[in-house]
SELUM-8745 format. One record per residue (C-alpha): z, x, y; residue in one letter; residue number from 1. Coordinates in steps of 0.02 Angstrom, whole numbers. Last residue first. Example, Ala and Ser with C-alpha at 12.3 -4.5 7.8 and 13.67 -1.06 7.14 Angstrom:
zz=357	xx=684	yy=-53	residuo=s	num=2
zz=390	xx=615	yy=-225	residuo=a	num=1
END
This chain:
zz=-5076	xx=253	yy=8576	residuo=x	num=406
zz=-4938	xx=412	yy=8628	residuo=x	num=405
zz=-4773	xx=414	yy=8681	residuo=x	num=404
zz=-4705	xx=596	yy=8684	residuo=x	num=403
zz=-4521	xx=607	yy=8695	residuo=x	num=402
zz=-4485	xx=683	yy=8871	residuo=x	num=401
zz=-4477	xx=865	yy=8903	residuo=x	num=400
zz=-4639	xx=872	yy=8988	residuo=x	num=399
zz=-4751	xx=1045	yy=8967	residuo=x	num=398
zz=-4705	xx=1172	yy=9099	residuo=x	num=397
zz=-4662	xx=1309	yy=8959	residuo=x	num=396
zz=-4582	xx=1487	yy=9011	residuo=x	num=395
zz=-4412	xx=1398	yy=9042	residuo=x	num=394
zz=-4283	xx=1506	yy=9167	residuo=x	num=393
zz=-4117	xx=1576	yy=9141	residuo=x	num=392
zz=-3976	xx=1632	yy=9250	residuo=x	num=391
zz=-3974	xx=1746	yy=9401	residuo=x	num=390
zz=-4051	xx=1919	yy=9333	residuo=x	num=389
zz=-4170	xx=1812	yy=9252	residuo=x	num=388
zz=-4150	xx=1777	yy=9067	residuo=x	num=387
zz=-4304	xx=1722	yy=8981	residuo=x	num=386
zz=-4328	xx=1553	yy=8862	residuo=x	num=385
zz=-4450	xx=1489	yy=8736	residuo=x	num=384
zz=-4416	xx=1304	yy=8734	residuo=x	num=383
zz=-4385	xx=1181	yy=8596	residuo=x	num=382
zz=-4355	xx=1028	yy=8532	residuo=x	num=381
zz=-4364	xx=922	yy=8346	residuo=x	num=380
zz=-4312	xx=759	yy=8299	residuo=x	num=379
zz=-4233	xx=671	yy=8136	residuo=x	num=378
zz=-4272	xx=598	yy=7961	residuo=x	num=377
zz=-4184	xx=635	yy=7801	residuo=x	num=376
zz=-4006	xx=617	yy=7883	residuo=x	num=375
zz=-3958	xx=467	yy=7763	residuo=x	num=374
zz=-4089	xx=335	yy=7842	residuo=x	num=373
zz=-3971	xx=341	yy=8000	residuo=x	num=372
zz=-3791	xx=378	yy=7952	residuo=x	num=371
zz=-3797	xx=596	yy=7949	residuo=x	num=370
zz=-3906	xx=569	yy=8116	residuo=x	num=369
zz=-4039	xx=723	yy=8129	residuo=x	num=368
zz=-4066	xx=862	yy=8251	residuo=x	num=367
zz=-4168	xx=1007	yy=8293	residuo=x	num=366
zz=-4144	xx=1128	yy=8429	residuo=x	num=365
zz=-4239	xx=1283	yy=8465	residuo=x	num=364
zz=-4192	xx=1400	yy=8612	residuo=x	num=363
zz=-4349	xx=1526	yy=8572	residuo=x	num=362
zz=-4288	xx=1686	yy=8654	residuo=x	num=361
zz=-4334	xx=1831	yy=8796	residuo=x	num=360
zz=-4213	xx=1947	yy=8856	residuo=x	num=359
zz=-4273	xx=2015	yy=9025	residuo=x	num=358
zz=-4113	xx=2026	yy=9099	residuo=x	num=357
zz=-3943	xx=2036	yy=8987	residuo=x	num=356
zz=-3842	xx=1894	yy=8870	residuo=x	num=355
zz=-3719	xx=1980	yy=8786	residuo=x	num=354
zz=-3634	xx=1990	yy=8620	residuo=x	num=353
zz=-3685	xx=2152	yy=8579	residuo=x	num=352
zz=-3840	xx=2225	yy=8502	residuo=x	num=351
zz=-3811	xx=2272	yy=8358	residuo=x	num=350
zz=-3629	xx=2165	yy=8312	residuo=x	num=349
zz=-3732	xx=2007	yy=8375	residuo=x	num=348
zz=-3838	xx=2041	yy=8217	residuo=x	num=347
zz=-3688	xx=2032	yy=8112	residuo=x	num=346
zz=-3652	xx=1859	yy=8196	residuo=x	num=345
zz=-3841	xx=1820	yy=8166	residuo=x	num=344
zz=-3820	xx=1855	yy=7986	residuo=x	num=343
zz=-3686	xx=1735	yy=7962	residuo=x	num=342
zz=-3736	xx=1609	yy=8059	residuo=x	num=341
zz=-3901	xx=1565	yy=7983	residuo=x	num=340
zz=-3908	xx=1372	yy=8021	residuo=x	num=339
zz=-3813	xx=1412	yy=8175	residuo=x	num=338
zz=-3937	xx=1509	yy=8250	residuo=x	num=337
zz=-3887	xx=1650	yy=8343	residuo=x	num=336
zz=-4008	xx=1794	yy=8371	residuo=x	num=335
zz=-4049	xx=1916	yy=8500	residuo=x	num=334
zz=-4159	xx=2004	yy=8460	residuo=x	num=333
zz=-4309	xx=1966	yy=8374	residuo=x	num=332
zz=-4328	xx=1822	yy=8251	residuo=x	num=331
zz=-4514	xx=1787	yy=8305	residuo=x	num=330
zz=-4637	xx=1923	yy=8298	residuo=x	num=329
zz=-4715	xx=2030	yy=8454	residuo=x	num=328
zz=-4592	xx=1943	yy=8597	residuo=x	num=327
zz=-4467	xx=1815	yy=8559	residuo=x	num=326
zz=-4298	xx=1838	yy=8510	residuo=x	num=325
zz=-4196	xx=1686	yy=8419	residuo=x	num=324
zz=-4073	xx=1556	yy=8483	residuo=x	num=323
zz=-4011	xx=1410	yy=8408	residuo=x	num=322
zz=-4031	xx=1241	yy=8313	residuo=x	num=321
zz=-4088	xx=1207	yy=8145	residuo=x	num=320
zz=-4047	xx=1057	yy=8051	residuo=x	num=319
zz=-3897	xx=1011	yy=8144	residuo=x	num=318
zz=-3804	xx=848	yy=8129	residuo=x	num=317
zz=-3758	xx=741	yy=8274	residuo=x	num=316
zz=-3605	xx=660	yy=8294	residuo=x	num=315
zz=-3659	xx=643	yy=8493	residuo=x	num=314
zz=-3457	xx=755	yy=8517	residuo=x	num=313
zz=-3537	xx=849	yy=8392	residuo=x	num=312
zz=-3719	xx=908	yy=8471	residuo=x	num=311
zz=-3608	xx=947	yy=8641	residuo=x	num=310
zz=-3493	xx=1058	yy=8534	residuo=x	num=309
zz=-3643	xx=1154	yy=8469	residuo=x	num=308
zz=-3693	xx=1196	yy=8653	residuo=x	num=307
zz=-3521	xx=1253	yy=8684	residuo=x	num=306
zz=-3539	xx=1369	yy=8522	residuo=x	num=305
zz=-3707	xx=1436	yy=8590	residuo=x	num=304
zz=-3621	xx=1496	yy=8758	residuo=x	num=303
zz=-3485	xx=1557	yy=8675	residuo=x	num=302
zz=-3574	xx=1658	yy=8551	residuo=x	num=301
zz=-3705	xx=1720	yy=8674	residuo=x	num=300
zz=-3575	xx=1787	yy=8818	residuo=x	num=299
zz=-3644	xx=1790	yy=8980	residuo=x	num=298
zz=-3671	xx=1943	yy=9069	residuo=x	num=297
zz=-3850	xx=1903	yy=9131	residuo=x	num=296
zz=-3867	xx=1707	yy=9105	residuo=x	num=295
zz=-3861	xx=1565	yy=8997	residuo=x	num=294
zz=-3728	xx=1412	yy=9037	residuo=x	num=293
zz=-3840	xx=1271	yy=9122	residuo=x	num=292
zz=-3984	xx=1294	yy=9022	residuo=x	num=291
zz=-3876	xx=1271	yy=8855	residuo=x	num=290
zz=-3822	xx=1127	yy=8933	residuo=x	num=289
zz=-3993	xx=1060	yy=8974	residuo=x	num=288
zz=-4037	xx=1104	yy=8776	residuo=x	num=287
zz=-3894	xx=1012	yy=8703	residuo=x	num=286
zz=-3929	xx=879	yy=8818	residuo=x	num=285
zz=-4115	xx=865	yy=8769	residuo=x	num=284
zz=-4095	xx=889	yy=8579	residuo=x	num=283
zz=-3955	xx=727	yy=8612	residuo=x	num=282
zz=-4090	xx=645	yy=8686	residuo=x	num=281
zz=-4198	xx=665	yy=8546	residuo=x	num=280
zz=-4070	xx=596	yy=8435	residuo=x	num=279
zz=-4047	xx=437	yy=8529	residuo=x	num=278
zz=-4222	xx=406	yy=8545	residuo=x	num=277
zz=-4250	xx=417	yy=8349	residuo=x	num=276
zz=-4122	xx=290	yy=8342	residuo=x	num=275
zz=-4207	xx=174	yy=8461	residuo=x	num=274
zz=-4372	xx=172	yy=8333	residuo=x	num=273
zz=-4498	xx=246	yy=8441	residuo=x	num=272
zz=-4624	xx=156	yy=8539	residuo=x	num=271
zz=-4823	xx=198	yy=8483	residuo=x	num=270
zz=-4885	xx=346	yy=8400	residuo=x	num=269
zz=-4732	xx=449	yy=8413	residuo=x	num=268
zz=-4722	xx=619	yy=8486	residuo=x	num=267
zz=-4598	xx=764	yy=8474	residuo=x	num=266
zz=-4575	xx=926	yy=8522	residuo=x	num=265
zz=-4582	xx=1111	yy=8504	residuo=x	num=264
zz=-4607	xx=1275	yy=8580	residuo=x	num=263
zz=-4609	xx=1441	yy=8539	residuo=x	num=262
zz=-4682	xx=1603	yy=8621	residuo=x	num=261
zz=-4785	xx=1741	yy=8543	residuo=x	num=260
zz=-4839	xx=1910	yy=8592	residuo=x	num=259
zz=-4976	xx=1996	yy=8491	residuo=x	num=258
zz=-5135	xx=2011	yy=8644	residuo=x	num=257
zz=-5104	xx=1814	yy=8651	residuo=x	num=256
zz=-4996	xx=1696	yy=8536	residuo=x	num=255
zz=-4947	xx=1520	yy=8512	residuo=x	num=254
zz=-4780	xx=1483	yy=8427	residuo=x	num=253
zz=-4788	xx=1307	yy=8380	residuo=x	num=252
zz=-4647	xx=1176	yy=8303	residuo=x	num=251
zz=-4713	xx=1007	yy=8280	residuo=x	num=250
zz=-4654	xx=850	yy=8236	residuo=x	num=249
zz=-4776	xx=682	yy=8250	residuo=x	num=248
zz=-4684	xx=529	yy=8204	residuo=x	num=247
zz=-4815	xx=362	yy=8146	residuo=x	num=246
zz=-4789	xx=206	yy=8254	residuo=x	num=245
zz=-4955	xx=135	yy=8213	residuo=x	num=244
zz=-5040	xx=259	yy=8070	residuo=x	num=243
zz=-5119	xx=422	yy=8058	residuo=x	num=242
zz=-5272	xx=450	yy=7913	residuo=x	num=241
zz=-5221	xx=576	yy=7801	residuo=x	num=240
zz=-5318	xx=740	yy=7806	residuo=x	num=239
zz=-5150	xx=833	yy=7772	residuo=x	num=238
zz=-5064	xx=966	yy=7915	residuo=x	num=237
zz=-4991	xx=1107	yy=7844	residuo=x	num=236
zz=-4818	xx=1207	yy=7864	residuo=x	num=235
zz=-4707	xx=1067	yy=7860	residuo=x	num=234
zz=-4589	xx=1014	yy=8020	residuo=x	num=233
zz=-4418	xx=1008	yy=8011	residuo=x	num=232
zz=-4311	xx=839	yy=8003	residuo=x	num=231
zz=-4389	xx=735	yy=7896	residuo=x	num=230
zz=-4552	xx=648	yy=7932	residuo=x	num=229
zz=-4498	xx=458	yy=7971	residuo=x	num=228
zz=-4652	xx=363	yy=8016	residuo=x	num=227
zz=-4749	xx=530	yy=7933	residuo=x	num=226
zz=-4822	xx=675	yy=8030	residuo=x	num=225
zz=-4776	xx=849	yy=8015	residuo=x	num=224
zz=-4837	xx=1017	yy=8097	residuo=x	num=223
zz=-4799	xx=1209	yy=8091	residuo=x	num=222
zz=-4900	xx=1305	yy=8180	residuo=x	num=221
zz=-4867	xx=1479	yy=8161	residuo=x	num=220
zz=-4988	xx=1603	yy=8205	residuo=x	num=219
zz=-5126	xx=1725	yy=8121	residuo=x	num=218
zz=-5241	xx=1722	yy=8249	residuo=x	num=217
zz=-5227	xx=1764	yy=8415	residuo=x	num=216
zz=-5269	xx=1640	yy=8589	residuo=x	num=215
zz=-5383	xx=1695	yy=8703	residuo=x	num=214
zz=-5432	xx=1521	yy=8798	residuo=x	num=213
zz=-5550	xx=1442	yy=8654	residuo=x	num=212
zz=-5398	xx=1498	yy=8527	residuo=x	num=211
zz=-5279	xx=1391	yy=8607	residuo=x	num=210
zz=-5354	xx=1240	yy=8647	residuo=x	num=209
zz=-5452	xx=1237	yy=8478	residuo=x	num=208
zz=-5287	xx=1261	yy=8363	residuo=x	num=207
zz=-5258	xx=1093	yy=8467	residuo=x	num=206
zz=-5394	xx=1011	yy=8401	residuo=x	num=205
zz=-5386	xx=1054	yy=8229	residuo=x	num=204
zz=-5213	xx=995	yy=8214	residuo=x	num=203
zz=-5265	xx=840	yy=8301	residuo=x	num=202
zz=-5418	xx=828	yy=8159	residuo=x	num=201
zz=-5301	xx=861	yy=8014	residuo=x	num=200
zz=-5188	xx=717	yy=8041	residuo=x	num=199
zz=-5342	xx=604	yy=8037	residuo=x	num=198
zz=-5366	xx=491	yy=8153	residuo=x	num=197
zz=-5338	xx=302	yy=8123	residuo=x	num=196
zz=-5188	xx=286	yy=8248	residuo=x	num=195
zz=-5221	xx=406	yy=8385	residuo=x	num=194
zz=-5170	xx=574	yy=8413	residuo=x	num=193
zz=-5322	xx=648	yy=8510	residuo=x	num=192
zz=-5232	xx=685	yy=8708	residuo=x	num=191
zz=-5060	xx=681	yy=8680	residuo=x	num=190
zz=-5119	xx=840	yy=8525	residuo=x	num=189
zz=-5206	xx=941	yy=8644	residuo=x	num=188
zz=-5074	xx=914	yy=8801	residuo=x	num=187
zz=-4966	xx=997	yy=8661	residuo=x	num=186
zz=-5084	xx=1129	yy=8631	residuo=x	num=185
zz=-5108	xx=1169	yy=8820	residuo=x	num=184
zz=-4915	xx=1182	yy=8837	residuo=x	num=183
zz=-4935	xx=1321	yy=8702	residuo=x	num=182
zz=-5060	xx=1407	yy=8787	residuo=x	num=181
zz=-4961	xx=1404	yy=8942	residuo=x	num=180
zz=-4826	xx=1485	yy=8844	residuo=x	num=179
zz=-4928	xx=1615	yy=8783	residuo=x	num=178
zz=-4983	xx=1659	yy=8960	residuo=x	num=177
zz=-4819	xx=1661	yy=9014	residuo=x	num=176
zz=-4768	xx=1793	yy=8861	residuo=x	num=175
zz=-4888	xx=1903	yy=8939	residuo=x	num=174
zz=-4817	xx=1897	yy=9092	residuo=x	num=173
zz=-4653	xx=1926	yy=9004	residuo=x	num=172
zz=-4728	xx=2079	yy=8922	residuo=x	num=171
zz=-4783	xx=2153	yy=9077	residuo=x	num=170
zz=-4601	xx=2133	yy=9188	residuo=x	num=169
zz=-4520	xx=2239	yy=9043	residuo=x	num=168
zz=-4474	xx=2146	yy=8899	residuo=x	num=167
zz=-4272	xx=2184	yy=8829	residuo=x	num=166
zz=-4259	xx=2148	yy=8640	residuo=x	num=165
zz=-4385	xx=2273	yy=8603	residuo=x	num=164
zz=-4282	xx=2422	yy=8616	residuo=x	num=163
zz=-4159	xx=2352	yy=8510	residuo=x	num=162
zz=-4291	xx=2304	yy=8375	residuo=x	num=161
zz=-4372	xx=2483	yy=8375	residuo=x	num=160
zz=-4198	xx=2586	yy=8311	residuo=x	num=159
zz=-4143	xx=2415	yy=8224	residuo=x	num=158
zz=-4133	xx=2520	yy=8047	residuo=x	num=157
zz=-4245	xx=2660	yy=8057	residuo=x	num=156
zz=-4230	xx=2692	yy=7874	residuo=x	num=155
zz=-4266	xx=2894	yy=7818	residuo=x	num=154
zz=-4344	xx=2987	yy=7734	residuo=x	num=153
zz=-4305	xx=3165	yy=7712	residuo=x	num=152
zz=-4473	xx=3301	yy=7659	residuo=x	num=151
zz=-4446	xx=3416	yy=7544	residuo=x	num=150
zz=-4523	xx=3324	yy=7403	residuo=x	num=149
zz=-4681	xx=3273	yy=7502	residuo=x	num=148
zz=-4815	xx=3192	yy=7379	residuo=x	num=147
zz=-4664	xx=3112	yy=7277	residuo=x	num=146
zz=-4592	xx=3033	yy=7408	residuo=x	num=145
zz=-4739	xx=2945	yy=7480	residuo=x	num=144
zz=-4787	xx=2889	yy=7316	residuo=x	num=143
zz=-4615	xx=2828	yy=7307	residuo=x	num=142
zz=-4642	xx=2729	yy=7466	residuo=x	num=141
zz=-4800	xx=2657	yy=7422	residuo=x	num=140
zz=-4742	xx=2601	yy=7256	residuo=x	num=139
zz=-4604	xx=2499	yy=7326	residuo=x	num=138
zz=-4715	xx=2439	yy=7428	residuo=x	num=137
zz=-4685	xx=2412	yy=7617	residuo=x	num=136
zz=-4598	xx=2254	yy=7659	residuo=x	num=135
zz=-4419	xx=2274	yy=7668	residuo=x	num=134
zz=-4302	xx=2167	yy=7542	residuo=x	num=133
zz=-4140	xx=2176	yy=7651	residuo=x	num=132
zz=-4231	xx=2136	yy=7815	residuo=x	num=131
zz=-4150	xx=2174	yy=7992	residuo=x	num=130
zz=-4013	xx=2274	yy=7912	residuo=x	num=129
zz=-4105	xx=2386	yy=7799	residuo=x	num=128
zz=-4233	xx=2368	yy=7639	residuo=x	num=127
zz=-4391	xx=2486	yy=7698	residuo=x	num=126
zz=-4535	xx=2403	yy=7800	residuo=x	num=125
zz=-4500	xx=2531	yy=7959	residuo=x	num=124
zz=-4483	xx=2710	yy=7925	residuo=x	num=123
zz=-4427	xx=2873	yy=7979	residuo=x	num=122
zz=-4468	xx=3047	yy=7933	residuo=x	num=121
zz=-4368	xx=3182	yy=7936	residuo=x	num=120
zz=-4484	xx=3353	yy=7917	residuo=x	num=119
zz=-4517	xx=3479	yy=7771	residuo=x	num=118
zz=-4678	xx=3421	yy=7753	residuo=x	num=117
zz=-4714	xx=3376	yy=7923	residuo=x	num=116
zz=-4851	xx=3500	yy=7963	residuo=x	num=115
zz=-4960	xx=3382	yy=8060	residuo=x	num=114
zz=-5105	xx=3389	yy=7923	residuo=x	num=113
zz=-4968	xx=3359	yy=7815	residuo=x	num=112
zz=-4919	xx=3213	yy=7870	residuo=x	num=111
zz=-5102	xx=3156	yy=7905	residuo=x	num=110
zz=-5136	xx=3193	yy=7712	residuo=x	num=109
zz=-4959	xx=3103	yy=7665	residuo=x	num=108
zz=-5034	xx=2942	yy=7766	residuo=x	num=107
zz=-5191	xx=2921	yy=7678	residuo=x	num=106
zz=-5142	xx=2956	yy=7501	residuo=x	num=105
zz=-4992	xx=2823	yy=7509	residuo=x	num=104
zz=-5115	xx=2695	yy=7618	residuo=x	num=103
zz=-5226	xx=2732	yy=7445	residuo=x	num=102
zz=-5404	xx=2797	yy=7470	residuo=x	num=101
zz=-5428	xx=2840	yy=7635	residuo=x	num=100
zz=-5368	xx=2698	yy=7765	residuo=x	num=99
zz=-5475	xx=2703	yy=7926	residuo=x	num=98
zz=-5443	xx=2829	yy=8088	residuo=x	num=97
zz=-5392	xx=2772	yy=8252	residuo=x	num=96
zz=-5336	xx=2919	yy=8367	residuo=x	num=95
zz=-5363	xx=2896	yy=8549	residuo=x	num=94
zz=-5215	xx=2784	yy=8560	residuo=x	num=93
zz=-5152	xx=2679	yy=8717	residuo=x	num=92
zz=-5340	xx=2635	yy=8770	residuo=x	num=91
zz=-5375	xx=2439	yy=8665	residuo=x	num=90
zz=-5509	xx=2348	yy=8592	residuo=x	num=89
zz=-5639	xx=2493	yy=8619	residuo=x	num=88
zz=-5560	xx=2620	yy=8491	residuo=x	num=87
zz=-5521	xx=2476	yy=8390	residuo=x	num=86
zz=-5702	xx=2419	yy=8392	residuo=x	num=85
zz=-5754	xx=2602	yy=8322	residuo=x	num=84
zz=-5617	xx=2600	yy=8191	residuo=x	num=83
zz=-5664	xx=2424	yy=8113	residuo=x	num=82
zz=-5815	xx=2443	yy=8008	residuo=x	num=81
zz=-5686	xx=2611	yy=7925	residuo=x	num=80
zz=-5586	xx=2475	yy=7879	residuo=x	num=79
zz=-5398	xx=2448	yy=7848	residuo=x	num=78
zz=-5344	xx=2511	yy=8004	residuo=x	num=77
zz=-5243	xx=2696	yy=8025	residuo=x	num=76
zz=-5165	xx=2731	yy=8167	residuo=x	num=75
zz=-5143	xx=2899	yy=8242	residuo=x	num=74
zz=-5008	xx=2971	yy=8367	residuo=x	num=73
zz=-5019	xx=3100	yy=8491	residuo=x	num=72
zz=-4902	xx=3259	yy=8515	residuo=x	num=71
zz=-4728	xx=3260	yy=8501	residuo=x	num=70
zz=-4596	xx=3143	yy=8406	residuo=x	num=69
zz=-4734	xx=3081	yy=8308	residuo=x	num=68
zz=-4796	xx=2922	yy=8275	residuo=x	num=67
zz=-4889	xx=2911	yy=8123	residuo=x	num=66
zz=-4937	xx=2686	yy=8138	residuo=x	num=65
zz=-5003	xx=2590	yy=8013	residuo=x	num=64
zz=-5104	xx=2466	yy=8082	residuo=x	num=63
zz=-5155	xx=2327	yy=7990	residuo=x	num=62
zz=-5270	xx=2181	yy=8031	residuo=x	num=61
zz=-5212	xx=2011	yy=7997	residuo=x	num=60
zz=-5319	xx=1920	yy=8134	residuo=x	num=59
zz=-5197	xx=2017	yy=8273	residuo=x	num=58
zz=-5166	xx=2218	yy=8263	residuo=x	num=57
zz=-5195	xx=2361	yy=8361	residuo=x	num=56
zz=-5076	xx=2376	yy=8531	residuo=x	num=55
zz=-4993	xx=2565	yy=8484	residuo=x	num=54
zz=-4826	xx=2574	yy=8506	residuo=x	num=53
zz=-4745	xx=2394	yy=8519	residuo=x	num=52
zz=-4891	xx=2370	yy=8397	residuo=x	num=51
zz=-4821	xx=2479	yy=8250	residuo=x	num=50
zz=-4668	xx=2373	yy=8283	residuo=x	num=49
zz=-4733	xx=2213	yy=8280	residuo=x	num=48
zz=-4849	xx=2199	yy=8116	residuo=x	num=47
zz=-4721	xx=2130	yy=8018	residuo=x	num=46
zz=-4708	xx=1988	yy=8119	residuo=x	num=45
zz=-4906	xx=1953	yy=8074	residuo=x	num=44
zz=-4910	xx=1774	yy=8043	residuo=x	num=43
zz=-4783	xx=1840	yy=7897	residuo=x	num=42
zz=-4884	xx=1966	yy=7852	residuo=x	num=41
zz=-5010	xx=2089	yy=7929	residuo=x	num=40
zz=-4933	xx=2270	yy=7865	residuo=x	num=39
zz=-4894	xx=2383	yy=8011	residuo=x	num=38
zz=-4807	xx=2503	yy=7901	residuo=x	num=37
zz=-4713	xx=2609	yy=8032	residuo=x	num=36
zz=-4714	xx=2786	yy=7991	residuo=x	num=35
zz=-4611	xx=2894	yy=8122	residuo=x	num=34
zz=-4587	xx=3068	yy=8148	residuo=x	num=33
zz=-4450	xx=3195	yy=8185	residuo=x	num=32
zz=-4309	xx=3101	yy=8181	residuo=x	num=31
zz=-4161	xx=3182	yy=8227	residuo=x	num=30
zz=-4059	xx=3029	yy=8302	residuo=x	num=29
zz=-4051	xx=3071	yy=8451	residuo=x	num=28
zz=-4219	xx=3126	yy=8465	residuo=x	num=27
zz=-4297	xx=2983	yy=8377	residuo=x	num=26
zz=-4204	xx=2873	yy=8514	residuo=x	num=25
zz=-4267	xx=3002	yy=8646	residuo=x	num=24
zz=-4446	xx=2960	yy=8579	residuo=x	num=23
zz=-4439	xx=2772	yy=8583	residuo=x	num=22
zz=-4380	xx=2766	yy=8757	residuo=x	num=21
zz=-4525	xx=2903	yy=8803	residuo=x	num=20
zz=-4671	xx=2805	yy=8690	residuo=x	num=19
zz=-4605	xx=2649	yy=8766	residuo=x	num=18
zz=-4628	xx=2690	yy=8961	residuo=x	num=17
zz=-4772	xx=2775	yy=8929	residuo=x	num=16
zz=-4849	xx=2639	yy=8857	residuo=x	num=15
zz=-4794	xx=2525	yy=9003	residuo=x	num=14
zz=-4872	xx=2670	yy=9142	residuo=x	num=13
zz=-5040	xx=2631	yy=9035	residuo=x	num=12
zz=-5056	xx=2462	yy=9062	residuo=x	num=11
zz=-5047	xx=2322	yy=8952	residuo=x	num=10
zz=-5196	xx=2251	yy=8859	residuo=x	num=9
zz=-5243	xx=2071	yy=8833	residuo=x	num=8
zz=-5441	xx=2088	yy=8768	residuo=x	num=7
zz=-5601	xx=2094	yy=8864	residuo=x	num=6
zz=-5700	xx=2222	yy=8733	residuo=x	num=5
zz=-5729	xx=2405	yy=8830	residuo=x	num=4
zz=-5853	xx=2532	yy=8800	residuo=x	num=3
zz=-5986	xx=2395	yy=8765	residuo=x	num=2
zz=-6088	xx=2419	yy=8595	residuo=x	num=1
END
C-alpha cells in the first residue's frame, strides 16, 4: 500500500495553528482534555469539530477525537480495516487506533492510559447552546461517568464553533474548490434536464460531476421538481419522468477534504410562468443588496434586516432567507436567518454582532408570493459568501440568472 493516498489535506503550520488556539481556550478555561464525539450524522456536521483537529472523517466514518491539553492526540475510527488507510489519508495525527469494544470502553481506557482520572474533561455532542438535544448517547456519557467518578465533565459550549467561524487563507481555498464543484453540478443539471428524463437521472448526473473531481460523501443535495414545487426543495429526487415547463429547485452543499459550500438556484424546463420571474428577481435583489452592505465591521442584524425590508417593499414572503456559517458543517457561525430568528439572535450574543474577515456563510434566500397559487409555490437562491477585509466576495461563478433549459 502507498505511504500517501491523494486526498485534500492542509498543511502542517494550519494544524499548529488550531491545536495552539484550541489549547489556550482549554487553558483558560481549565480544561484539561477534550472528547469530541465525531459521530457521522447529519451529512456529517457532527463530525466537524473532531475534524477541525484532526482531518479523519468523510463517507460517514467516525472519529472520536482525545485531545489533550499536552501531548498528542488519538482518534479512534470505527474499524480496525480502516486504521492503516487513516494513517496514510492524512499526517496531523500519528495516533489512529480502532474502537475496542464499546466507544464508552474505548475512550475511558485511553483516559486512563493518559492519567486523566481525576482530570476536567470536555465534550462536544452534550445538550448546550449550539444543540439542546446533543448527539452523543445518553448511555455513552453515563458510561463515561461511571468508569471515572472523580473525573469533571464538562460542556464545551461554542469553545470550537467560535474558533471556527473565522477560516484561515487554507480553508477558504478549500472552500473555492467546493464552490467550483458546486458550479460544476449546476452546469450538470443545464446540461441533462430535459423533458422526458427522469428526475433521478439529472440528480445522478450531477452527484457524478462532483464526486468524479474529489468530491465527499455524505452531502446535502436537496432537489425538487414539479411545475409548481413548493417553496423549499425535498430531500430526494423520484424516478418520474420530467415534463415541458416543469420547476427544478435545488439547494446543494458540495464538499471536498470536509468543507462544504452552498448554493442554490432555479431552472425551468422551458419559459417560466411571469410570476415565478418576479419572485426570482426579488431573490436576486435581496441578494445584490445584501452584497452591497456586508463587510468587516458591519453590523449582521442591520445588514440582514435591510435585506428583509427589500423582500417587503416586493410583498414577498420568506420561506427561508439568511445567513449561516460555512466551513466543516453547515449552520456555523454566524447565523441569522429569519426563519429561525430567535436562536440566531442568541447566537449573535456569542459571537457578536459583527461581520469580520475570513467569515465564511451560505446567504440563502427563498421566496414565495402570499397571492400567487396561495404561497405554495416559489423560488430558491443562494451563494456561499466570504468577507474580505474590503467587503464581500461570491465563492460560486455559476450564472445568477433563472435557468432556462429545453
Amino acid at each position: 500500500m502507498r505511504d500517501r493516498l491523494e486526498l485534500p489535506r492542509m498543511s502542517i503550520a494550519e494544524r499548529n495553528r488550531r491545536w495552539l488556539t484550541t489549547r489556550r481556550q482549554m487553558q483558560e478555561r481549565g480544561i484539561d482534555c477534550l472528547v469530541l464525539w465525531g459521530w457521522p450524522a447529519m451529512w456529517d456536521f457532527c463530525t466537524a469539530n473532531a475534524r477541525y483537529l484532526s482531518p479523519i472523517g468523510g463517507n460517514a466514518e467516525n472519529n472520536t477525537l482525545v485531545f489533550p491539553l499536552e501531548g498528542e492526540p488519538t482518534s479512534f475510527v470505527f474499524m480496525p480495516t480502516f486504521v492503516e488507510y487513516w494513517k496514510r489519508a492524512q499526517d496531523w495525527v500519528g495516533d489512529v487506533r480502532s474502537r475496542r469494544g464499546t466507544w464508552a470502553e474505548t475512550v475511558v481506557a485511553r483516559l486512563k492510559e493518559m492519567r486523566f482520572d481525576h482530570a476536567t474533561i470536555g465534550m462536544d455532542g452534550l445538550a448546550g447552546p449550539l444543540d439542546p438535544d446533543g448527539w452523543a448517547p445518553h448511555s455513552v456519557v453515563e458510561s463515561l461517568k461511571s468508569a471515572l467518578p472523580d473525573a469533571r465533565f464538562v460542556e464545551l459550549g461554542d469553545l470550537l464553533e467560535t474558533a471556527r467561524s473565522i477560516k484561515s487563507d487554507e480553508e477558504i481555498a478549500l472552500l473555492e474548490r467546493a464552490a467550483a464543484l458546486g458550479d460544476k453540478m449546476l452546469q450538470a443539471c443545464n446540461s441533462r434536464a430535459r423533458p422526458g428524463v427522469r428526475e433521478s437521472e439529472v440528480y445522478a448526473h450531477m452527484m457524478e460531476a462532483m464526486l468524479a473531481d474529489g468530491g465527499e460523501e455524505p452531502t446535502l443535495f436537496l432537489w425538487a421538481c414539479d411545475r409548481y414545487p413548493f417553496p423549499h426543495p425535498f430531500r430526494l429526487p423520484t424516478t418520474r419522468p420530467m415534463q415541458s415547463r416543469d420547476v427544478i429547485t435545488c439547494e446543494i452543499h458540495p464538499k471536498i477534504g470536509g468543507y462544504f459550500t452552498h448554493v442554490e438556484r432555479t431552472f425551468c424546463l422551458g419559459e417560466p410562468d411571469s410570476e415565478l420571474q418576479r419572485i426570482y428577481a426579488g431573490c436576486l435583489r435581496a441578494f445584490k443588496r445584501g452584497m452591497e452592505l456586508f463587510g468587516p465591521g458591519k453590523s449582521i442584524a442591520a445588514c440582514m434586516n435591510e435585506v428583509k425590508r427589500v423582500i417587503d417593499d416586493a410583498k414577498l414572503g420568506i420561506c427561508e432567507t439568511g445567513i449561516h456559517g460555512h466551513g466543516l458543517a453547515s449552520l456555523e457561525y454566524p447565523r441569522y436567518r429569519f426563519h429561525a430568528l430567535k436562536a440566531d439572535q442568541a447566537a449573535l450574543v456569542k459571537i457578536g454582532d459583527e461581520f469580520k474577515a475570513g467569515m465564511v456563510f451560505a446567504f440563502n434566500i427563498d421566496l414565495f408570493d402570499p397571492n400567487w397559487r396561495g404561497g405554495e409555490t416559489g423560488a430558491v437562491f443562494a451563494d456561499t459568501v466570504v468577507i474580505s477585509e474590503t467587503g464581500a466576495r461570491s465563492l460560486h461563478a455559476f450564472s445568477h440568472d433563472l435557468q432556462r433549459v429545453c
